[in-house]
Backbone as CSV, one residue per row, in Angstrom:
resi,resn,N_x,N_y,N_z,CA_x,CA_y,CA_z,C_x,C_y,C_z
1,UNK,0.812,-1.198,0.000,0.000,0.000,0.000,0.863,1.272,0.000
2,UNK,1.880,1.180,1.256,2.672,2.658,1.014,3.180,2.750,-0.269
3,UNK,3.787,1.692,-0.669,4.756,1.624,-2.223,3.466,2.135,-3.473
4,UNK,2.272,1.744,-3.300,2.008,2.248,-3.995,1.351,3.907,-4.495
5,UNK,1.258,4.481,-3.127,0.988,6.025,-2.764,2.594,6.524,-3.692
6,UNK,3.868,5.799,-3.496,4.967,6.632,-3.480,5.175,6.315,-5.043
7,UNK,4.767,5.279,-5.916,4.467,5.374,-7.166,3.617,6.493,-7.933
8,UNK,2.376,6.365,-6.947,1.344,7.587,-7.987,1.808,8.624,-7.781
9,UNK,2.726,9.515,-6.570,3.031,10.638,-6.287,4.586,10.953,-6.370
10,UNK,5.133,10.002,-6.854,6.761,9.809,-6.903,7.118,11.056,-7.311
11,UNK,6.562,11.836,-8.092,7.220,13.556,-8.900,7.011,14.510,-7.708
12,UNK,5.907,14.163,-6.774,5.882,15.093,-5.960,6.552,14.850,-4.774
13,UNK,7.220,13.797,-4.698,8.055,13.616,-3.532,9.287,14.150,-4.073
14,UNK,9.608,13.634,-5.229,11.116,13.958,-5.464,11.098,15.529,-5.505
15,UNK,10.156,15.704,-6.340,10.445,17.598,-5.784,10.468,18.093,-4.599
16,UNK,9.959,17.515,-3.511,9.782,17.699,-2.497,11.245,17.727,-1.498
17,UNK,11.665,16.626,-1.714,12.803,16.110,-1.068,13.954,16.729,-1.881
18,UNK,13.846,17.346,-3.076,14.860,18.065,-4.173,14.928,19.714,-3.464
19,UNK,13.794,19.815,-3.151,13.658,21.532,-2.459,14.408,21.292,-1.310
20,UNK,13.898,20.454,-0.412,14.657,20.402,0.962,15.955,20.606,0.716
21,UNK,16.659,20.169,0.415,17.679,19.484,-0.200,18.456,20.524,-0.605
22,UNK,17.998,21.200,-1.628,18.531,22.697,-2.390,18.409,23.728,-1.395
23,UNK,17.255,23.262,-0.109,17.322,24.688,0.910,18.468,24.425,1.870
24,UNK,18.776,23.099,2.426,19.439,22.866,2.984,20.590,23.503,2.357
25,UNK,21.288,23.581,1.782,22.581,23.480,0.823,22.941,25.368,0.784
26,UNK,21.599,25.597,0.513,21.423,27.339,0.220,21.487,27.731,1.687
27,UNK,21.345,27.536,2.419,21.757,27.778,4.067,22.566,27.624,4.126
28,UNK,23.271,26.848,4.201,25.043,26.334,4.607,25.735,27.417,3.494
29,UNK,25.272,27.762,2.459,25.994,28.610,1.718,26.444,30.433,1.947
30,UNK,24.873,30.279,2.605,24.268,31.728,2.967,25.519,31.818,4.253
31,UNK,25.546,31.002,5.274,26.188,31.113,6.990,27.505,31.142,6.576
32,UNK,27.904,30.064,5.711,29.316,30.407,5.045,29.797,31.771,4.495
33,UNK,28.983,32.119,3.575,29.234,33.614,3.035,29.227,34.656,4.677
34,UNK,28.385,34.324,4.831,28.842,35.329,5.887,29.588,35.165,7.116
35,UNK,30.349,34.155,7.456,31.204,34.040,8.003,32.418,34.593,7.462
36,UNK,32.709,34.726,6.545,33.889,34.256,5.515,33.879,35.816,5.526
37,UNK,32.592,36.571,5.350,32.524,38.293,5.107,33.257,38.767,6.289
38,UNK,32.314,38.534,7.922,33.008,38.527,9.208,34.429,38.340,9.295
39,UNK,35.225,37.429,8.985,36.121,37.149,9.287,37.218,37.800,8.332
40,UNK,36.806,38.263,7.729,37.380,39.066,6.427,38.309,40.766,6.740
41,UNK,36.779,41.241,7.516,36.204,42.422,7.688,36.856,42.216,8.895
42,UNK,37.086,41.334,10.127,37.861,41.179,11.343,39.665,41.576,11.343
43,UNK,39.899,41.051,9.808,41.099,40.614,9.547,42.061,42.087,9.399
44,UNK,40.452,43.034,8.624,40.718,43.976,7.372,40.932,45.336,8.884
45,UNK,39.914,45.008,9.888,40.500,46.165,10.975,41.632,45.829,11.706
46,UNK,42.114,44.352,11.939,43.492,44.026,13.082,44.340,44.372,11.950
47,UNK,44.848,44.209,10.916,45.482,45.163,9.817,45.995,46.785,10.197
48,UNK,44.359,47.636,9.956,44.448,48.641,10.220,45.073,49.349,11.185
49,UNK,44.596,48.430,12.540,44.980,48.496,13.981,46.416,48.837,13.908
50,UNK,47.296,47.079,13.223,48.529,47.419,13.166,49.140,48.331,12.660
51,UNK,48.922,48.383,11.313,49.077,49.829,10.735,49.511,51.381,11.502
52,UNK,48.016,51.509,12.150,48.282,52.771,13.103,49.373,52.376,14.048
53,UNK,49.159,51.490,14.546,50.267,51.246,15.801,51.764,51.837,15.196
54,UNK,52.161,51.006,14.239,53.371,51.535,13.489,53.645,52.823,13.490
55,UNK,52.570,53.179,12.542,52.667,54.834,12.206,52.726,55.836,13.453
56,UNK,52.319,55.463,14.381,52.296,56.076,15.952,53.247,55.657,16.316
57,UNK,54.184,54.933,16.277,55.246,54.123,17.331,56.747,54.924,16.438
58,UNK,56.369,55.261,15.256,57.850,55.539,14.247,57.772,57.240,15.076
59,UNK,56.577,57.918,15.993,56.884,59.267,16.532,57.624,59.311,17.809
60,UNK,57.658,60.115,18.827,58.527,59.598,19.647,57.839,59.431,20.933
61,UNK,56.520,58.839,20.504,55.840,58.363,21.870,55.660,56.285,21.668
62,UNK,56.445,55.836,22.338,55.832,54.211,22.383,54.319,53.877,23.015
63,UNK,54.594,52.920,22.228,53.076,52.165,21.981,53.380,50.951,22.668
64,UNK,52.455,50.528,23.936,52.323,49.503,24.362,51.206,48.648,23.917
65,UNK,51.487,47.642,22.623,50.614,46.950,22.204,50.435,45.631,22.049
66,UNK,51.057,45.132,23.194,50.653,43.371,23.496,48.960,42.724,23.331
67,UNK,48.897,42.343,22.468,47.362,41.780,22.407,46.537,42.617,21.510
68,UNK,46.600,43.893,21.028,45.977,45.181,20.787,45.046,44.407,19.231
69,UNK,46.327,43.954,18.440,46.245,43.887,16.968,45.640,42.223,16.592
70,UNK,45.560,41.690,17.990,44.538,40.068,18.004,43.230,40.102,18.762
71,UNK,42.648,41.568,18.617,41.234,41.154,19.665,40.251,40.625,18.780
72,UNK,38.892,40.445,19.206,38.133,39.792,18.187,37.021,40.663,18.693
73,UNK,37.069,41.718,19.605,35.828,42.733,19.283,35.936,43.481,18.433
74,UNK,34.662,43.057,17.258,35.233,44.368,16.721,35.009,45.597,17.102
75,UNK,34.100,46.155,17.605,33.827,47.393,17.865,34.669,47.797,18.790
76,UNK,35.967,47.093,19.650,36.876,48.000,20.510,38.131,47.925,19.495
77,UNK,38.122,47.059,18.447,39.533,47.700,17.087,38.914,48.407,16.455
78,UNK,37.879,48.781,16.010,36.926,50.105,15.535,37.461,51.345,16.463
79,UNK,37.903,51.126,17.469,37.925,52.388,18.813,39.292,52.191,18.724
80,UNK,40.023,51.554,18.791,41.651,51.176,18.691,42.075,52.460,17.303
81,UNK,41.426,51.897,16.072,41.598,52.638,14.990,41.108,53.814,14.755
82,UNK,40.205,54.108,15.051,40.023,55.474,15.442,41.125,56.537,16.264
83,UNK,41.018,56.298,17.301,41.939,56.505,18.362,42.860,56.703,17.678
84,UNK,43.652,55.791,17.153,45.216,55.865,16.771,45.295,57.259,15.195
85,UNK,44.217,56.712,14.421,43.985,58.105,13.250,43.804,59.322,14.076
86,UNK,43.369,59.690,14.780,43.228,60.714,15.749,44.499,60.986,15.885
87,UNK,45.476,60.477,16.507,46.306,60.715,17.178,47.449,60.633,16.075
88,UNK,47.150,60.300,14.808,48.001,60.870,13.719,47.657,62.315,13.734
89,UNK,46.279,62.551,13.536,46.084,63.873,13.068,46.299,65.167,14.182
90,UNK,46.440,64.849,15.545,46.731,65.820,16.306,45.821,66.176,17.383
91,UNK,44.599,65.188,17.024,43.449,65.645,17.331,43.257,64.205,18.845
92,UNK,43.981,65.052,19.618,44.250,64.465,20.991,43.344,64.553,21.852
93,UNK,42.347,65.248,21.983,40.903,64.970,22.732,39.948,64.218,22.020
94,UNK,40.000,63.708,20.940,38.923,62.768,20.490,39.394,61.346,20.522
95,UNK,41.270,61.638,20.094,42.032,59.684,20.920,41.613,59.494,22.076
96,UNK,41.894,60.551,22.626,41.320,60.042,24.493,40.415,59.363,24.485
97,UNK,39.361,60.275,23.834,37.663,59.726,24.470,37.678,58.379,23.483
98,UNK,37.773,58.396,22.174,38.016,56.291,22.150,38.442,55.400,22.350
99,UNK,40.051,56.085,22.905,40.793,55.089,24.036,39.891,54.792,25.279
100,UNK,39.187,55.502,25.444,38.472,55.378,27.052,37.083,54.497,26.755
101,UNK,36.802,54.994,25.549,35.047,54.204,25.088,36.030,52.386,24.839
102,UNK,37.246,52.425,24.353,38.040,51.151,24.217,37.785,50.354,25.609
103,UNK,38.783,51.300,26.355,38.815,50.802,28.011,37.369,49.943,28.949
104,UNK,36.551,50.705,28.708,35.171,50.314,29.049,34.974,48.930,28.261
105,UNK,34.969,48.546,27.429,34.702,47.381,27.338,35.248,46.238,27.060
106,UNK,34.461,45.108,28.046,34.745,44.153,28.573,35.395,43.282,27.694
107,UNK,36.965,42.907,27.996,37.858,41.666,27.605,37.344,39.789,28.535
108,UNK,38.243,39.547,27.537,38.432,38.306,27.972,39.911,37.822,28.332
109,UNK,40.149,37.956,29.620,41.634,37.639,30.556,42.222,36.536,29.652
110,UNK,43.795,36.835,29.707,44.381,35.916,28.627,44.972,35.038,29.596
């Protein structure tokens, strides 16, 4: 009896189980892409980070930057890089205040 339901309707299963199938696949593709964007875009500010660090460290103030250029928030290497362009440009009350918006948030002890 089942075998024969899956005969008369066999096109509509296989499409059925063909969609699943293609959605499944289109998900894993979708989480991938955007991982791959994330981690990209993670890579593209600890870069930057370093960058500034350099360009700040060749003046004659040192840079203490153990850990600085491997965090994985981004929004405190967003404040890192900021900060440090600031402090190319001269503009020493606005490094402060994103060094400090930096400071405020919460690490993870190494």
């Amino acid at each position: 009896m089942p075998w024969e339901w899956l005969t008369a309707n066999f096109l509509t299963v296989v499409l059925s189980v063909g969609l699943a199938v293609l959605g499944i696949i289109g998900g894993i593709v979708v989480a991938l892409t955007f991982y791959l964007k994330s981690k990209k875009s993670l890579e593209k500010l600890r870069k930057e980070v370093m960058a500034g660090l350099v360009a700040v460290s060749k003046g004659e103030v040192l840079i203490y930057q153990d850990g600085l250029p491997e965090l994985e928030d981004k929004k405190k290497l967003r404040l890192i890089r900021d900060g440090l362009k600031a402090t190319e440009k001269f503009k020493h009350n606005k490094a402060i205040k994103k060094f400090q918006k930096a400071l405020t948030r919460a690490t993870i002890p190494s």
